[in-house]
Every structure is written in C-alpha cells, then in structure tokens.
C-alpha positions in Angstrom: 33.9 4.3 -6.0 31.6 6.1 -8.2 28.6 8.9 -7.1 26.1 6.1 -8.2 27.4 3.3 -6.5 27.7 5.5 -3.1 24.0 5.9 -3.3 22.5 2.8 -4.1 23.0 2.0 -0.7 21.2 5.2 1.1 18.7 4.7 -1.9 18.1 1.2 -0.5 18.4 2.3 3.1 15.8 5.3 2.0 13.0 3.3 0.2 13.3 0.9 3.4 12.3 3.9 5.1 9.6 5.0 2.9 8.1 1.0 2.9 7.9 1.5 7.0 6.3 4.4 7.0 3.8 3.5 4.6 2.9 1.3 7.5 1.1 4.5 9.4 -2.2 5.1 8.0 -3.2 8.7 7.6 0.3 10.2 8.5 1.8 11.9 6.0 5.4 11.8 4.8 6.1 15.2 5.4 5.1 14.7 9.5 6.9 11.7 9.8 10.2 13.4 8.1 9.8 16.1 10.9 9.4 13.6 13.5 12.3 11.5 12.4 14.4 15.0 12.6 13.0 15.8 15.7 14.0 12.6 17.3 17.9 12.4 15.7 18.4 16.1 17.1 16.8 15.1 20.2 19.0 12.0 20.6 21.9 14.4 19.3 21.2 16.2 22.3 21.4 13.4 24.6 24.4 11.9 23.5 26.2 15.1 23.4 24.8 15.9 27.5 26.0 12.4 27.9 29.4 12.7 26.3 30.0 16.2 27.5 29.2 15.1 31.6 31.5 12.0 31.6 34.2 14.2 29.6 33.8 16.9 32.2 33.5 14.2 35.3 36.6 12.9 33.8 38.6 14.9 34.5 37.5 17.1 37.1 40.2 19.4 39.3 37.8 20.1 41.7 35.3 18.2 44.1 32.5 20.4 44.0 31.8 20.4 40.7 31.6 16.7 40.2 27.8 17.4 41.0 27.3 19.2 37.5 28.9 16.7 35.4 27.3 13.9 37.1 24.0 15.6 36.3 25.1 16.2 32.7 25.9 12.8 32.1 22.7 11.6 33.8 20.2 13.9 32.0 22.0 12.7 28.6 21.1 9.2 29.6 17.6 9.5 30.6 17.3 11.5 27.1 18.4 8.7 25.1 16.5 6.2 27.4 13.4 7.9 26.6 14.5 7.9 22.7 15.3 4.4 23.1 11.8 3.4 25.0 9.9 5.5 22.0 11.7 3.4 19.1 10.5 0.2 20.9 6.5 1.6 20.3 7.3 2.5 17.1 8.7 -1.3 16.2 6.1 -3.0 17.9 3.7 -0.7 16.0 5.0 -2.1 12.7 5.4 -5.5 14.0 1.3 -4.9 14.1 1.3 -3.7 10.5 3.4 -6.5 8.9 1.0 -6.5 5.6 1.7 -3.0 4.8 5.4 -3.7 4.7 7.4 -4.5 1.4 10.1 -6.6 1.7 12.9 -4.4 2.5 10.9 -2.6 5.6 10.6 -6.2 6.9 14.2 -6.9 6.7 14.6 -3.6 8.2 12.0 -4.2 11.0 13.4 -7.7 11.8 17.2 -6.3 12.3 16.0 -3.6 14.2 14.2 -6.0 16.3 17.1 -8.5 16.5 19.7 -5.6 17.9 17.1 -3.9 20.3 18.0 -6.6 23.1 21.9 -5.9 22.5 21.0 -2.0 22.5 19.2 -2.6 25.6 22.4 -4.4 27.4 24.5 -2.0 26.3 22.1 1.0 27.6 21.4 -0.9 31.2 25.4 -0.8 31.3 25.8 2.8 30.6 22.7 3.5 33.0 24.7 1.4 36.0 27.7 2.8 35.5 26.1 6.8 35.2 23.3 5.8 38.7 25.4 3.3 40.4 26.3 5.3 44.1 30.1 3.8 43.7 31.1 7.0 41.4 34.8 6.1 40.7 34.7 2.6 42.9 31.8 1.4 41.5 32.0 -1.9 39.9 30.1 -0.4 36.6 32.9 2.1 36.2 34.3 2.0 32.4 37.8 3.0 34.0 37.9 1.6 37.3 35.4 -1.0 37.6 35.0 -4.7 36.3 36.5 -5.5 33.1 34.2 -8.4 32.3 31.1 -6.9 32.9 32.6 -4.0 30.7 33.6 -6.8 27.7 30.5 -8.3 27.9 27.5 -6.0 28.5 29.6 -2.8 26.4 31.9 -4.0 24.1 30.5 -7.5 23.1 26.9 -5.7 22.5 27.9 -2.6 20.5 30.1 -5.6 18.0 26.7 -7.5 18.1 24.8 -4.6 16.7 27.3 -3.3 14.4 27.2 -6.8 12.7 23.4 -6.9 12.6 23.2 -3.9 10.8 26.5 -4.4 8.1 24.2 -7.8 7.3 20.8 -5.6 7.0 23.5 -3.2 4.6 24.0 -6.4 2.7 20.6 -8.0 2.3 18.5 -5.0 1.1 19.2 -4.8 -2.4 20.1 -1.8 -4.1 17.6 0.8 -5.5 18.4 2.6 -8.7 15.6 5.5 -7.6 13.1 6.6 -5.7 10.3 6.7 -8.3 
C-alpha cells in the first residue's frame, strides 16, 4: 500500500469533517479543532477511568477496596455518557443545517445517525452492568451474568456499528487534497 493510497481515506474522512463544520455559522475552524480535541481527550479520559475500575474490580484481593474501583468504573461511565449525550446535540444540530452540508457530511451525518441507537444499546448495557446493585451476581455482569443479554445488547451492537461505519469508509469517495 502506498503513502497516497493510505491517505485518501483520512483525506475523505477529513473533508467530511470540514463539510460538517461548515454547518456552524460564525465558529471558526480553529475553535471547533480545539473542541473536537477537547472532547477525544475527555472521552480518552473516560474510557481509561472506565477500563482502569473494572480492570482493578476484576481482580480485587481485598473487600474493601472494591469501593474505589467500582467508583472508577462508574465515573468513567458517566464521562462517556455525558460525551455520548453531547454528540447527540451536535447531530441533531446538523440534522437542522442539512443545506449547508456537501454530500459527504450527509453521508457522514446519516451513519452517524443510523449507529447512535446501537451505541445507545450498547452504553445502557455497560451502564446496567457498572449501577446494577447485583455487583458479581447481577444478571448485567459481562463474566457472571446472562449470556444473551450480553450477545445481544454488547456484542450484536458494537458488530452493528462497526459495519455502519466500514460502509460510511466505502461510500465517501476519496479526496486527492484538501484545497
């Protein structure tokens, strides 16, 4: 695979981004760059709080310090809740500004709108199984709870939304630059 043929895609993927925020009037690229940044390190954040309490919970040699982990895992979640609930204002936002969008931002938009349910399964899953009081017993638990709830709200919707997006990959066409 050649340099240029590795970057058509993010070229693509990058002028779809440029089209959607062209939607917002009187917001400058540069802002919107920083709060793009600002929410991936924020989400960072929350996934690795997320990742780092259910790690820790895992495997836990002690009773009392369950608590921590459990809080870890919870504040991660309610971090990329948050991140999640903003995305949906920004998409229905643009779903307001259709005219300003060029035909790759709307292909964008409409994936993005088409996975959002399956995100939301998923994230009411990970939610459950992090707030339901069961801990270990609960019938949300990934290890220990119900394996069809786990198939279908987990594993069934992440497949969903990674195959959305590989067809949005495929449908944009490719942009030889920027300019």
């Amino acid at each position: 695979m050649t340099r240029s043929s590795f970057l058509r895609p993010r070229l693509a993927i990058q002028k779809a981004m440029v089209d959607i925020s062209s939607a917002f009037v009187g917001l400058e690229i540069s802002n919107l760059r920083f709060v793009i940044i600002f929410t991936r390190v924020l989400f960072a954040v929350g996934v690795a709080l997320a990742v780092a309490g259910i790690s820790l919970e895992a495997e836990y040699t002690e009773p009392n310090t369950v608590s921590l982990e459990l809080k870890l895992a919870k504040a991660g979640f309610i971090v990329v809740t948050v991140i999640f609930l903003t995305l949906l204002c920004f998409e229905a936002y643009l779903w307001t500004n259709l005219a300003k969008l060029e035909k790759s931002g709307l292909i964008t938009l409409k994936a993005t709108s088409t996975a959002m349910p399956f995100i939301a399964v998923r994230m009411a899953y990970a939610l459950l199984a992090v707030f339901s009081a069961g801990g270990l017993h609960s019938k949300w638990n990934d290890l220990y709870g119900s394996v069809a709830a786990y198939v279908i709200m987990a594993l069934v919707m992440e497949n969903a939304v990674v195959l959305i997006y590989l067809s949005v990959g495929i449908r944009i066409p490719p942009v030889k630059s920027m300019d």
